[in-house]
C-alpha positions in Angstrom: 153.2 111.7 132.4 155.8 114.0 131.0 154.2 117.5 131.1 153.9 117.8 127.5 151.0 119.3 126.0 149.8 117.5 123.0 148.4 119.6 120.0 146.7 118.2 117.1 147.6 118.3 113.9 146.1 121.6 111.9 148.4 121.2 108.7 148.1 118.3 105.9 149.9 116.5 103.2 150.3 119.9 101.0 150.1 117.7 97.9 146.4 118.1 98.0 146.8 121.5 97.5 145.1 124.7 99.0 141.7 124.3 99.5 141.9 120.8 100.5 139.5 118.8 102.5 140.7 117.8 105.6 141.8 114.1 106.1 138.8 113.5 108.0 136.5 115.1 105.5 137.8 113.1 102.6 138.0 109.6 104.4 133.9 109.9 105.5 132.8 111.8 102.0 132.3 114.8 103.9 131.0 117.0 101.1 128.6 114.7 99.5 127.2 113.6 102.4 126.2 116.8 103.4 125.0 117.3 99.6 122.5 114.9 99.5 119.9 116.7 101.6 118.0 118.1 98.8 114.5 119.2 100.2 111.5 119.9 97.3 109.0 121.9 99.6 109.4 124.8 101.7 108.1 122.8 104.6 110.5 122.5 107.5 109.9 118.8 108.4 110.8 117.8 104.8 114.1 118.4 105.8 114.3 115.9 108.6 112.2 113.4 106.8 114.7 113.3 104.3 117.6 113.1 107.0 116.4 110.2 108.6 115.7 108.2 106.0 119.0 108.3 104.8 120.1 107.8 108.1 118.0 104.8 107.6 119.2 103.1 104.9 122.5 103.7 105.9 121.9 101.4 109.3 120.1 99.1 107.0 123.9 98.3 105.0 125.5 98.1 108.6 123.0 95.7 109.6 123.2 93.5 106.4 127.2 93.4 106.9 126.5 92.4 110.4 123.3 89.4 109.4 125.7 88.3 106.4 128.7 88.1 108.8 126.7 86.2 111.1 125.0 83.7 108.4 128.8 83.0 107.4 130.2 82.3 110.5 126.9 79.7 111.0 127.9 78.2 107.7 131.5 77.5 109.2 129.9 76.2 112.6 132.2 79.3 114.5 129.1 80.1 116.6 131.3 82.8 119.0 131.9 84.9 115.4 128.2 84.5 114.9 126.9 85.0 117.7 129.0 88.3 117.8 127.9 89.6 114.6 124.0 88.7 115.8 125.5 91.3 119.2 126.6 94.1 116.5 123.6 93.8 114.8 121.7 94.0 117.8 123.1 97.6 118.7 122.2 98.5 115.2 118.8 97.5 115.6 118.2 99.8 118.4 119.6 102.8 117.2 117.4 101.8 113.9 114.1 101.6 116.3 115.0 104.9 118.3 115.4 106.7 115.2 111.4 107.0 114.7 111.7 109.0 117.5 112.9 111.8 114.7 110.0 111.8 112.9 107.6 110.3 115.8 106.2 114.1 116.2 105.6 115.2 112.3 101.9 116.0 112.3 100.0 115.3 109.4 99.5 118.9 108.3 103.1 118.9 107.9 103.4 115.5 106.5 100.7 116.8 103.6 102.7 119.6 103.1 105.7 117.9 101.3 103.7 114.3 100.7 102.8 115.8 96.6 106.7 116.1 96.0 107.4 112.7 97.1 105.4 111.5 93.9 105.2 107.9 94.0 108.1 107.7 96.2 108.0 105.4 99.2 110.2 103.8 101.7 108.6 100.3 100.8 110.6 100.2 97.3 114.0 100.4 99.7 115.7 97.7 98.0 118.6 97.8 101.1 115.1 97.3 103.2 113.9 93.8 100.9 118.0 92.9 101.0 117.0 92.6 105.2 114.2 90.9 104.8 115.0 88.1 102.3 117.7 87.3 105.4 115.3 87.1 107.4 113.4 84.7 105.8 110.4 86.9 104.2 110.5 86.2 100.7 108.6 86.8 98.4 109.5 86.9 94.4 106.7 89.1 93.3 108.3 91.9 95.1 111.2 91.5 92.3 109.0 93.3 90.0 108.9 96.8 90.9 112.8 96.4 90.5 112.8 95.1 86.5 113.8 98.7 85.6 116.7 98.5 87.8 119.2 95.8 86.7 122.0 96.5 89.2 119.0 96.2 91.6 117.3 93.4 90.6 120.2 90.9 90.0 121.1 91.9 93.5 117.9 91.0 95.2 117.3 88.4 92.7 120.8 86.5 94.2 119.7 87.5 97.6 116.3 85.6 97.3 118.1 82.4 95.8 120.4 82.2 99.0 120.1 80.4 102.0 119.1 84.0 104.8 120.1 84.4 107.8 117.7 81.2 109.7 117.9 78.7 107.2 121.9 78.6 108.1 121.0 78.7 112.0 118.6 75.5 111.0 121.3 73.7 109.3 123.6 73.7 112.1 120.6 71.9 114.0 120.5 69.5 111.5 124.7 68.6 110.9 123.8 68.1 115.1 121.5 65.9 114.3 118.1 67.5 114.5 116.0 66.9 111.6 115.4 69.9 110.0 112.9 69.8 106.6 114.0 70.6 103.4 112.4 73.4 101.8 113.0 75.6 98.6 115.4 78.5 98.8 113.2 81.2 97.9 110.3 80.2 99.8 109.0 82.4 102.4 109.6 80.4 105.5 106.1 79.8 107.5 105.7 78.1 110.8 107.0 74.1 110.9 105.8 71.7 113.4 109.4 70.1 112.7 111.4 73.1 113.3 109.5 73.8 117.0 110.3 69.9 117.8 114.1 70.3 117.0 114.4 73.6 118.7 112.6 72.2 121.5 115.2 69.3 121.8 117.7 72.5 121.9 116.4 73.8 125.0 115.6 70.7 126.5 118.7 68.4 125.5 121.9 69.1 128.1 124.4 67.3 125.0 122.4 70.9 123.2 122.9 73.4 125.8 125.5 75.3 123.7 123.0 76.1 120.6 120.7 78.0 123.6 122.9 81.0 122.9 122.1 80.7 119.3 118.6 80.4 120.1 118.6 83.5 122.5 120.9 85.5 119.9 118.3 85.1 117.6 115.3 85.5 119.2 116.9 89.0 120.6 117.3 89.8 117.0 113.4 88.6 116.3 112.7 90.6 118.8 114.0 94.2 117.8 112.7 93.5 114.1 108.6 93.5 115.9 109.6 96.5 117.6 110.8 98.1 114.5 107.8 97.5 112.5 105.5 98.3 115.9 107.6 101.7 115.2 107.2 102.3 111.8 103.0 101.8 112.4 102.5 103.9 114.8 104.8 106.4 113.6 102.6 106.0 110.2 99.4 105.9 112.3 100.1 109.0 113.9 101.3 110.9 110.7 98.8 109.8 107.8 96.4 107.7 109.6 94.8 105.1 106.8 95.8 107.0 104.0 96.8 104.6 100.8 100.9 104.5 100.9 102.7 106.6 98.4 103.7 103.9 96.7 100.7 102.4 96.0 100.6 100.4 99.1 97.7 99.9 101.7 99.6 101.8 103.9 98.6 101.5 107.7 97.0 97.9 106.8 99.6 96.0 105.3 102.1 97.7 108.2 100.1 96.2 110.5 100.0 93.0 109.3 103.8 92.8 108.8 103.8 93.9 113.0 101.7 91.0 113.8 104.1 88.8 111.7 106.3 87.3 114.3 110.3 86.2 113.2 111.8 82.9 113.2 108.5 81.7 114.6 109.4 78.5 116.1 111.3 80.2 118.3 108.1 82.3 119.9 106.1 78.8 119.9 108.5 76.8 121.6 108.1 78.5 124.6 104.6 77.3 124.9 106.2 74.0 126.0 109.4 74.8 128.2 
């Protein structure tokens, strides 16, 4: 301790000139972050609608760089890195789930009020949304269509649905252990395996195995958050607009419920019926 009393710094490089951001403002974007809130109604809950789904999307790239981190590091058999990125991810999942919470109380005379300006508008065209859940495993390559008129788009999803996601790298460690794993296509949408159960169950049961248990924990936490996520994102929907056809052409409520009842990396849920 020497007494001192430490100030922080108020003046910048002057070769930015008067009138300068601060450092701080320029390194986060300050300005057109804050210029992107660009409500089309008079309604007040437009405003955070808007707010939180770009809040949204912006955890949705966080927790791609933390899924593709993880999917690397199972590649290259470093199951500490992986199972680290799975932890970050984790923590980004939550704050994704809790952030319903902002729009959890929109009523649906206020949702009506600004619903015209979104036009055909809706969250289920988030390409950063389908980037998630190709990792995951939920593919599908009709969904490739809406995105024809978007190149940059399309060639991006369209890579993303020809590589191996997120559990088809966690299976192939199973298998260079020994566990035989089927071969499947790519871009098929990965659907409950009899196989898959058997070698996860030799996981759990198998002490020379005991190490890929974390793995299996890891990713079953992550499973987990993604069903309470979507639980979310119904009721949330549910409360606001009831049945009500999606703006985007969607069934809306229906189709959200479905994907709730939809469980990830399934083997995973079924094993448990024999340990």
């Amino acid at each position: 301790m020497t007494g001192q009393t430490h100030r922080p710094h108020l003046r910048f490089d002057p070769e930015q000139g008067p009138g300068a951001a601060t450092p701080y403002a320029r390194y986060v974007h300050l300005a057109e972050l804050h210029a992107l809130q660009r409500p089309r109604s008079t309604e007040p809950a437009e405003y955070s609608f808007i707010v939180t789904t770009q809040v949204m999307e912006l955890l949705f790239d966080l927790l791609h760089h933390d899924w593709t981190a993880a999917r690397t590091a199972l590649r290259a058999d470093d199951l500490d890195a992986a199972l680290a990125a799975l932890r970050r991810g984790q923590h980004t999942q939550d704050v994704l789930i809790g952030s319903w919470d902002l729009l959890a109380t929109m009523t649906p005379a206020e949702f009506s009020a600004f619903r015209p300006t979104l036009g055909e508008a809706s969250g289920f065209q988030s390409s950063a949304f389908l980037r998630l859940e190709f990792l995951l495993g939920n593919r599908s390559e009709g969904l490739l269509e809406m995105y024809r008129d978007s190149p940059a788009e399309y060639d991006e999803l369209f890579a993303a649905l020809h590589t191996p996601g997120l559990y088809d790298e966690a299976l192939a460690v199973l298998a260079r252990r020994g566990l035989a794993i089927p071969a499947k296509p790519v871009t098929a949408r990965h659907r409950h395996d009899e196989a898959v159960e058997t070698a996860w169950r030799a996981v759990y049961t198998d002490p020379e195995l005991a190490d890929l248990v974390r793995l299996g924990e890891a990713l079953l936490d992550t499973a987990e958050r993604v069903t309470r996520w979507r639980q979310r994102h119904y009721s949330a929907v549910k409360r606001t607009m009831g049945g009500k056809p999606g703006t985007g052409g969607s069934s809306g409520l229906s189709w959200l419920k479905q994907s709730a009842d939809q469980d990830v990396f399934p083997e995973l849920w079924t094993v448990r019926n024999e340990l």
